[in-house]
N, C-alpha and C positions, 0 to 999 in steps of 0.2 A: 610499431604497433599497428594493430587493425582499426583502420579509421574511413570506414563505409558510413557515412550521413547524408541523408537527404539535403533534395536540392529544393531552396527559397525558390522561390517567382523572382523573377530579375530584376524587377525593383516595385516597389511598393506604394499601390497609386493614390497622391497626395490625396486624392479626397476621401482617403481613407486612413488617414493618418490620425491619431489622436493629438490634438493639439494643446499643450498644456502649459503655465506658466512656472516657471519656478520661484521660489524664495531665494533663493542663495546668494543673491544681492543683498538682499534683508541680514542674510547672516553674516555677510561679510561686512558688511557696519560695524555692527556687534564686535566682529572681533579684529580689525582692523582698523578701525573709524573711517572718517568721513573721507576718506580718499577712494573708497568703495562702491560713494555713491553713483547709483548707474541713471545717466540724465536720458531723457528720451529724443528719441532722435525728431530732429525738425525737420517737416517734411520737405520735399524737394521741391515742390512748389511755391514754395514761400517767398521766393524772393527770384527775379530774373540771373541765369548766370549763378545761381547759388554755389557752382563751383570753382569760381574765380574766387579767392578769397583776398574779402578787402583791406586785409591788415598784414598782408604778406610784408618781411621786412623789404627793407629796399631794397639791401645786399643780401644774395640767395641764388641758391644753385636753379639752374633753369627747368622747366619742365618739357617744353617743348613737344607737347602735346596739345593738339585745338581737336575742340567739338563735345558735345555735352555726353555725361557719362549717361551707358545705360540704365536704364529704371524696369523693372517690372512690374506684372501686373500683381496685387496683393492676390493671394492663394496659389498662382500658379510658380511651374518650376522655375528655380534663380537659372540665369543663363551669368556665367562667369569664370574664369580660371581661378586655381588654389594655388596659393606656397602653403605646404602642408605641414613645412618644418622649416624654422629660418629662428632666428637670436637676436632681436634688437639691442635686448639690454644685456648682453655678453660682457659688456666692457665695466661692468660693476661686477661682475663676478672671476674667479681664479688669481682672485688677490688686487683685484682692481687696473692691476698693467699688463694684463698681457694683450688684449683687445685694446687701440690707441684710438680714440676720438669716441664722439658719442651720437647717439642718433637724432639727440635736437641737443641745443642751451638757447635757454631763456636770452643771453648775452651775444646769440644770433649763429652764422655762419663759422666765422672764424674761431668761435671757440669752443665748436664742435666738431669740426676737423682740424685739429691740430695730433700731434702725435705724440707720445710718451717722450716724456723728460730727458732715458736715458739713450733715447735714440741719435739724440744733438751730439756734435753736428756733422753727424756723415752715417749714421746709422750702424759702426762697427760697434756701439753696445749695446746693440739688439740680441742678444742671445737666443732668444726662442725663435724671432725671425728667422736668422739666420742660419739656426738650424736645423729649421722645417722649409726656410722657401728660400731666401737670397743665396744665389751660390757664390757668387763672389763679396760676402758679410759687409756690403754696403750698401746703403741708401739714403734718398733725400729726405730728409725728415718732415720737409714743409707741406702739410696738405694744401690749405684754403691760402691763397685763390692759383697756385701752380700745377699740381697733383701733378709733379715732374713722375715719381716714383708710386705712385697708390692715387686711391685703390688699383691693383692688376689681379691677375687671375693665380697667382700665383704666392700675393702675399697672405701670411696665416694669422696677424697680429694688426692688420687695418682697418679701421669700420665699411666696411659694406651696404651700409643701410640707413643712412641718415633718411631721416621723414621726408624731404623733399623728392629723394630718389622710388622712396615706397609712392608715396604722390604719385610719381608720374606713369607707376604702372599701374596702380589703381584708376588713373585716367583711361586707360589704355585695354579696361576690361578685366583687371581682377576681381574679384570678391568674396576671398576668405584669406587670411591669415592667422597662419599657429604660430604664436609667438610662444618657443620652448624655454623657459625663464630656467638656463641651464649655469651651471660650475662644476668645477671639479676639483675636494681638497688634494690627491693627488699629485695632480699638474702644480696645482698653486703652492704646495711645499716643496717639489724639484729645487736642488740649488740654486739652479739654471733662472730660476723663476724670480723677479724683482715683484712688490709687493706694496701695499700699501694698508693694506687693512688685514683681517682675522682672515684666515681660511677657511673659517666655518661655514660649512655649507649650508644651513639652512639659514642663519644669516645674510647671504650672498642671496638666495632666492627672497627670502623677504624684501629685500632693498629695488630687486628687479621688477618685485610686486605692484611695488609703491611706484616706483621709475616709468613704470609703462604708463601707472595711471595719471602721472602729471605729463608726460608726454601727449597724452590723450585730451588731457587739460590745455598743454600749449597749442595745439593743433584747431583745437574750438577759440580759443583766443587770435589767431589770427584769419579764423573763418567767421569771427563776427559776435560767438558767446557761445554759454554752454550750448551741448548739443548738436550743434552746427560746422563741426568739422569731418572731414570725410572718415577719419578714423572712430573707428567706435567700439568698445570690449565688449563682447556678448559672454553671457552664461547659459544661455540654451540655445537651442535650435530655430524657436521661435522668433527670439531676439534677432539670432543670425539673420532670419526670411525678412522682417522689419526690416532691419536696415539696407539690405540688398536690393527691398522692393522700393528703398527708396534713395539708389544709386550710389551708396555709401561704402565703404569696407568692411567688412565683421571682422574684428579680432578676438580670437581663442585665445585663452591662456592656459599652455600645456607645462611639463616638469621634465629634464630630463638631466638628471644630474647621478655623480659615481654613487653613493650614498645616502640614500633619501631615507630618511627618517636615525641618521645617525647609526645606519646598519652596518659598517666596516667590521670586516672579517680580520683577525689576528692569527694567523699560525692556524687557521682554521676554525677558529672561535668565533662564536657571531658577538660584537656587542651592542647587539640592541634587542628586546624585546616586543613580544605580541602589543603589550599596552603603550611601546613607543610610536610602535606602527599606528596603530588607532589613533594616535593622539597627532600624527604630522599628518594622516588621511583627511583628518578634522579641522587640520588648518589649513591644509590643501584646498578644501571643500571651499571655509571662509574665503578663500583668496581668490575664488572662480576658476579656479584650475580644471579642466575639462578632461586633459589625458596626461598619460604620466609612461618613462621608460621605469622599469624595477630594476634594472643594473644600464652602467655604460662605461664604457672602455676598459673598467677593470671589475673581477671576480667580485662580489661584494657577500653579505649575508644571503641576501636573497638569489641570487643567482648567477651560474657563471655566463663568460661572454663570447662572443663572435669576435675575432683576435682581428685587430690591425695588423698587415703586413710591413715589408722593406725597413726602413732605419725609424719611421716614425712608430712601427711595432715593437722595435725594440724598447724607443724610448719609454714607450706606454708600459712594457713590460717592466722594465727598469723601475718603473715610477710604481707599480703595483708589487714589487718586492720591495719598496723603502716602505710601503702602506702597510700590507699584510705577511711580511715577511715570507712570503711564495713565491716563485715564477710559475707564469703559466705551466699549466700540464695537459699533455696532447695526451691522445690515443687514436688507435686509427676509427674510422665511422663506420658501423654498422648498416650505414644504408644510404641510398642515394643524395640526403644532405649531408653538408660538410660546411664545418667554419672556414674563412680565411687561413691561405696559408703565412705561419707566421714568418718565417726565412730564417736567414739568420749573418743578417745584416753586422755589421762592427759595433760594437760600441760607441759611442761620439767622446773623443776626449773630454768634451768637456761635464761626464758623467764616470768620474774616477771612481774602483774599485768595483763597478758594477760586470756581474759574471755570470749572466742569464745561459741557460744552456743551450747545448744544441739540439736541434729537432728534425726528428728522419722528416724525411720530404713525405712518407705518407700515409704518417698521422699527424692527419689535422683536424681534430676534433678536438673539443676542452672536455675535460674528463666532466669537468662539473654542469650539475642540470641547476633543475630547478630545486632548492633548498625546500624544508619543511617549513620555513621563517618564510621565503617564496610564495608557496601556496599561500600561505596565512596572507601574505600582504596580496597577492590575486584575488583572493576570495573580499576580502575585507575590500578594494578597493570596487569588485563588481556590484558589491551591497551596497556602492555609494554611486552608481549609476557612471563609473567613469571609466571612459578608452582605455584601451589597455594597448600600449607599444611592444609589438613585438623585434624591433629593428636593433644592434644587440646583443639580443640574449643568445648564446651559443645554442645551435641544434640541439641536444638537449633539453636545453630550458625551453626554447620554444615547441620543441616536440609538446613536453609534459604540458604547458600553458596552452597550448592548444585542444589536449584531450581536456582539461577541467574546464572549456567554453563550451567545446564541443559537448560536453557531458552535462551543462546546463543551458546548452540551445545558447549563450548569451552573443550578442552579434559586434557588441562592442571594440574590434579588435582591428588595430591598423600597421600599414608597415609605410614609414612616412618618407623615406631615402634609401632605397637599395640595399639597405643593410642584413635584408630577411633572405633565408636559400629559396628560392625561388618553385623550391618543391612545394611549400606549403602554400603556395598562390592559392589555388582552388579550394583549398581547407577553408583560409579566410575568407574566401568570395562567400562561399554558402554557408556560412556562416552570418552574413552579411555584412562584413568588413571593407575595407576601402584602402586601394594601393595607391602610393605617388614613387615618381621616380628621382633617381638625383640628378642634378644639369650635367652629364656625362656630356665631351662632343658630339655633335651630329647625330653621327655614326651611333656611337651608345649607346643614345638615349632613344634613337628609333630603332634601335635593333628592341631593348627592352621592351620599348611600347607594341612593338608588333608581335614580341612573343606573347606578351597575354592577351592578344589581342580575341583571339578565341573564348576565352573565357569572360572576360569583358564584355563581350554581347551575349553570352550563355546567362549569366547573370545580372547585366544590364547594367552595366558599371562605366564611370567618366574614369579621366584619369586626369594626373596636374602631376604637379612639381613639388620635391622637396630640396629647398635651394641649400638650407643650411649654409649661407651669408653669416660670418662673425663665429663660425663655427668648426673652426681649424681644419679646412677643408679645401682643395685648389677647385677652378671654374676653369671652363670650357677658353683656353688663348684665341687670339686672332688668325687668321687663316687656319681655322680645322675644318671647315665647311663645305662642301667643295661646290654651292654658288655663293654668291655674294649676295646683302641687303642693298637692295636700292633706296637711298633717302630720296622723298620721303615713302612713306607705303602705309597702307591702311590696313589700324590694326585689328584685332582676331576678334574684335567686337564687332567689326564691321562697319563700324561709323566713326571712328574718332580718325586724326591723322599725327603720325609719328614723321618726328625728326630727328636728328644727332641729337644725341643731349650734353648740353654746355652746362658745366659748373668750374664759375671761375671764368681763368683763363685757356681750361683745358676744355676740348669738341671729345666728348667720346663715340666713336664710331666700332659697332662689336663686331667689325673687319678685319680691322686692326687692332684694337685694344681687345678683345675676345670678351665675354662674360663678367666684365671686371667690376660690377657693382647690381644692388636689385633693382635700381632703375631701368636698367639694360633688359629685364625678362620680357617685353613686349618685342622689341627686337631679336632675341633668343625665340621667341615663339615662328618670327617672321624666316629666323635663318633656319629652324626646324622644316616651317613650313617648304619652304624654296628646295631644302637638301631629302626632299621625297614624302615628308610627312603628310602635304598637300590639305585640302577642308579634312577630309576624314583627321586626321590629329588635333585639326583646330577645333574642330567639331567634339570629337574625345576632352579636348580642353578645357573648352567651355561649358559643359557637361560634369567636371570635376566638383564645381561648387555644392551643386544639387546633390549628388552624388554622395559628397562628405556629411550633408547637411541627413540625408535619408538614415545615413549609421550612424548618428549623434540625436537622432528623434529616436531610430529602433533600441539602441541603448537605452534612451530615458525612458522608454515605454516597458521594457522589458520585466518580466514576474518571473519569480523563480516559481517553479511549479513544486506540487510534493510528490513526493518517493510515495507510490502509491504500495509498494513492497515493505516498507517499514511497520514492525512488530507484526506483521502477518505469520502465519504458519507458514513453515519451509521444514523439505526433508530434502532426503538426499539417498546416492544411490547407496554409500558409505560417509565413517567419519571418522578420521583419525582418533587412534584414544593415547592421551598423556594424562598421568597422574595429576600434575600438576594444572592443568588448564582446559578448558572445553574448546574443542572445536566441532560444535554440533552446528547442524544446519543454520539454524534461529541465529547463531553468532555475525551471516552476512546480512540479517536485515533487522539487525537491531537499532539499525540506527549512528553507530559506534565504527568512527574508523580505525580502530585500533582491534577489535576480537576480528576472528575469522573463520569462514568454514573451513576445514581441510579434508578431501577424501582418504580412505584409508584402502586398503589392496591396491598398491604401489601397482604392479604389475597388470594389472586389468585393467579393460577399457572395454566400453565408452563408461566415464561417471558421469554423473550429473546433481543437479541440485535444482529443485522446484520449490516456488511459491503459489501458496492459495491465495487469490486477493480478495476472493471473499463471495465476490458476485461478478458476471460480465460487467467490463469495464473497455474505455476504449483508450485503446497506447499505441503510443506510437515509436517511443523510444526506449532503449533499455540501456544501461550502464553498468559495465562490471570492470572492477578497482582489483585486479589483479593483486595476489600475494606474487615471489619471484617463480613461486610453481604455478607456471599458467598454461595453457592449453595454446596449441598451435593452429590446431584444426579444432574450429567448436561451431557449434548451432546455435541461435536462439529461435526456442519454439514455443506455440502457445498454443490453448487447448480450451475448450469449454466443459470438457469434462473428468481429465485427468487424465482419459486413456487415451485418446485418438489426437495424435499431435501432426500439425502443419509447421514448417519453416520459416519464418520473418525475415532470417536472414541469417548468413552462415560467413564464416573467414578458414582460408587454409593458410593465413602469413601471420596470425597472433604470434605475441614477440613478448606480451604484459605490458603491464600500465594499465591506464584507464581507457577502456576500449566505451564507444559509445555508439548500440547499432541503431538504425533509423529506420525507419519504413513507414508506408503508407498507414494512417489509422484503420487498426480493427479490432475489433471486441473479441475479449478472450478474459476466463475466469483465474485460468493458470499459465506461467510463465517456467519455464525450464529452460534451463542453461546444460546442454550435449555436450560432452567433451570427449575425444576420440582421439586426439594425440598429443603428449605431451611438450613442452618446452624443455624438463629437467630429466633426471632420471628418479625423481620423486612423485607426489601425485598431485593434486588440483588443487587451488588454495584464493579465496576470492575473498577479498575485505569486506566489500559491501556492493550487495545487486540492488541496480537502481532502475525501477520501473514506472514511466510516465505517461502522463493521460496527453490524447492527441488533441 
């Protein structure tokens, strides 16, 4: 589609930000109880060293970090890196076993690295392990205090993130985490899959809910009482600045699970409804949930997906035909994005009877967009002030979810891990959205950063990481870098000092052990740095925090403006006549997405369609919701007087959809939409023209 929108100011200068509080703590009382409560952070000042914590146990993994975290100054910009996407409490959700250990217990180290039951004792009944990451289906089951075997960068079922290891990059200069409270009933009913609880997924998230917030609990308890530990759950942006300014961590609580709101598709049935949607939106809201994906890994009601590749593609497909009785369906891409290609990897033995098809090498595109249950759950989720993930949803879905932001200006929109075509980079920037990347080696992840790096300063943009830790995902081995980390070295904060980090009896060194836990991203940043990223990336870095925080204020700030074209007078240059139905002008600004205008003399051109708004008015933007007969080459143009028309802005690559033109604000009484070459062999057909004040 034609997607010409104006370009934001690069970024939006804090002393011009509205700063506002939220309730949503208040309502997640209400509807969760007292585990909701949000305690206020104690300032940094309070005590000498306030970040040594005096109740640390005795036995615990090491931090090996010295010097005191950075603080800011209250109002101005946080200076910090992001994990934009990462899974603490993974290990409660996909049936309770597939994720082995957990990221704190009360009962201390050792009984939070230990590893699933069925793993004992050599790890040959690891099944999913094994076959997503062990090649040879063995390993030592013992975490604490050996870690002969895990965490490594390559296992898919070990925790990655216990609180001590988050600690010691948060020493080290982070300051924001998204904690995507994720499952998937899919995965969790595979044969393959050992289990301990329901697979109900919004079950599984409710518990992650709760999990993070005693986690958050245990953490102020060993730094002294409420309040006072370095981890701390925000629900605004405000919050987030609080606590950053006062050297702390902020953590989001995002969503990103196969089925959110019980929306699983059957043979292409959706089973859930508009009023289910509403009602998990509202408990979402309660729970402080900040951003949310609308599908992942597999097809759901609301939209299809961005396809995994090689044998873990397959499996994901396998497991989305026992769900909705489908396999994926390709088709080739109509334009320069495209999904993943799937392959067409063997089946795994141990996935009998399963007989996904084969797929020409090129189409690879999923047939399915964004559903009509989709939009409803987009629109309904923007009403509620909340991020919207585009990382994903198939090219389609994220085309169509792009024009309905673009088409209310909303800035809300992120891609948190690589998982977005990289076409839409620019869409999202000026939009005012915010990109992080996944810990690719070296190589990958500076090649990524330096391709957007243009637009990045065009629009004024940090960048960070989406490590996706507990998140069935491999991390960067040992020797991909091609310099070495010298211990110790100073990290991206510029004041603290980094060493190996010891837990247990194992030295991790990301030379040799590569990426193998979130402790390690302070060293990740330093081997980035070393392998050409140089200050400019560190700089980019640390710049992320701010960055996330500016489209988490512009979202909560954000008004939908009105259709200033609704119930106005509208003609046209013809209109389709059927007995049965109107397609008169009036039908694209009624209001109603369901009537339509249609022109009539198939054969001629130019047609067009005007509205009077009544009196000069000043617009900036205009919106037209394409029927399939749309126009290829159109104008929009505007008038003071009916007859004498100037041009706002024109496209010759219109395709339909919901096209959204932009321009500088000017005063004009009348709006006309030109149309001069068709897309079909029929005539012009537009739902509904949307025209807004600048």
């Amino acid at each position: 589609m034609a997607h010409h929108v104006h370009s934001r100011s690069a970024a939006t200068p804090l002393a011009d930000r509205r700063r506002r509080r939220s309730i949503l703590s208040i309502l997640g009382i209400a509807a969760i109880g007292a585990l909701l409560i949000t305690i206020p952070v104690a300032p940094a000042e309070a005590a000498e060293n306030w970040w040594d914590a005096p109740a640390r146990p005795a036995v615990d993994v090491e931090l090996n970090v010295t010097g005191a975290p950075i603080t800011g100054a209250p109002g101005g910009e946080v200076r910090g890196f992001i994990d934009s996407h990462t899974h603490l409490n993974s290990n409660e959700g996909f049936g309770g076993r597939m994720i082995c250990g957990a990221p704190f217990s009360p009962n201390g180290v050792a009984d939070a690295l230990k590893d699933c039951p069925e793993h004992y004792p050599d790890g040959s009944g690891a099944l999913f392990e094994n076959l997503t990451s062990d090649p040879d289906g063995h390993h030592d089951p013992v975490g604490w205090p050996t870690f002969e075997d895990w965490p490594k960068t390559t296992s898919m079922s070990h925790q990655a993130s216990y609180y001590a290891w988050i600690e010691r990059s948060w020493r080290a200069g982070q300051r924001v985490l998204v904690n995507d409270l994720v499952t998937n009933g899919v995965i969790c009913s595979l044969p393959i899959m050992p289990k301990d609880r329901s697979c109900d997924e919004m079950g599984a998230i409710r518990l992650e809910a709760q999990k993070v917030r005693e986690m958050e609990s245990y953490i102020d308890g060993i730094y002294g009482g409420p309040g006072k530990g370095f981890f701390r759950i925000v629900t605004t942006p405000d919050e987030a600045r609080e606590v950053i300014e006062s050297g702390r961590l902020a953590v989001v609580i995002g969503v990103e699970m196969s089925e959110p709101f019980g929306c699983k598709m059957i043979l292409d049935v959706a089973q859930c409804s508009k009023a289910d949607i509403d009602r998990g939106l509202d408990e979402f809201k309660a729970m402080g949930v900040s951003s949310m994906f609308l599908c992942h890994k597999f097809d759901n009601a609301l939209c299809g997906v961005r396809f995994d590749t090689g044998t873990q593609g397959t499996i994901i497909n396998v497991g989305q035909f026992y769900s909705t009785g489908t396999y994926w369906q390709t088709e080739a891409c109509t334009g320069p994005a495209h999904d993943n290609p799937i392959g067409n990897a063997e089946v795994p033995e141990e996935l009998p009877g399963a007989d996904p098809p084969t797929y020409p090498s090129g189409a690879q595109c999923n047939t399915r967009g964004l559903t009509s249950l989709g939009e409803y759950a987009l629109r309904a989720a923007m009403s509620r002030s909340m991020m919207i993930e585009l990382d994903h949803m198939s090219v389609k879905a994220a085309g169509r979810a792009l024009d309905i932001l673009e088409a209310e200006d909303y800035p809300g929109v992120l891609s948190s891990h690589s998982w977005m075509d990289d076409t839409w980079t620019e869409r999202l920037y000026r939009l005012g959205g915010f990109k992080t990347g996944y810990p690719h080696a070296a190589e990958g992840f500076l090649g990524e950063w330096r391709a957007s790096a243009a637009l990045r300063e065009q629009y004024g943009k940090g960048y960070g990481f989406g490590l996706d830790f507990n998140g069935v995902g491999s991390h960067p081995a040992g020797g991909t870098a091609p310099v070495p980390v010298s211990y110790p070295f100073t990290a991206a904060d510029g004041r603290t000092t980094v060493d190996r980090q010891v837990s247990g009896e194992r030295t991790f060194d990301i030379n040799t052990d590569g990426f193998a836990h979130s402790g390690l991203t302070p060293d990740y940043i330093e081997q980035l740095r070393l392998a050409g990223g140089g200050q400019a990336l560190v700089d980019d870095l640390m710049s992320g925090a701010e960055s996330y925080l500016q489209t988490w204020q512009a979202t909560l700030d954000h008004e939908s403006t009105q259709n200033l074209a609704t119930g106005k007078p509208a003609t046209a240059s013809s209109s389709e006549w059927n007995p049965f139905t109107s397609y008169a002008p009036g039908r694209a600004v009624d209001g109603k997405g369901s009537t339509r205008w249609a022109s009539g003399n198939w054969g001629v051109n130019p047609q067009w369609l005007r509205v009077d708004l009544g009196e000069s008015l000043p617009i900036s933007r205009v919106t037209v919701n394409w029927e399939r007969s749309a126009a290829k080459k159109y104008d929009v143009q505007l008038s003071d007087d009916g007859q004498n028309w100037r041009t706002a802005w024109s496209t010759t690559s219109g395709d339909g959809g919901l096209d959204t033109a932009a321009f500088a604000p000017t005063s004009a009484r009348y709006v006309r939409v030109l149309c001069t070459e068709r897309t079909t062999d029929y005539g012009y057909s537009i739902w509904e023209l949307g025209v807004f004040g600048g």
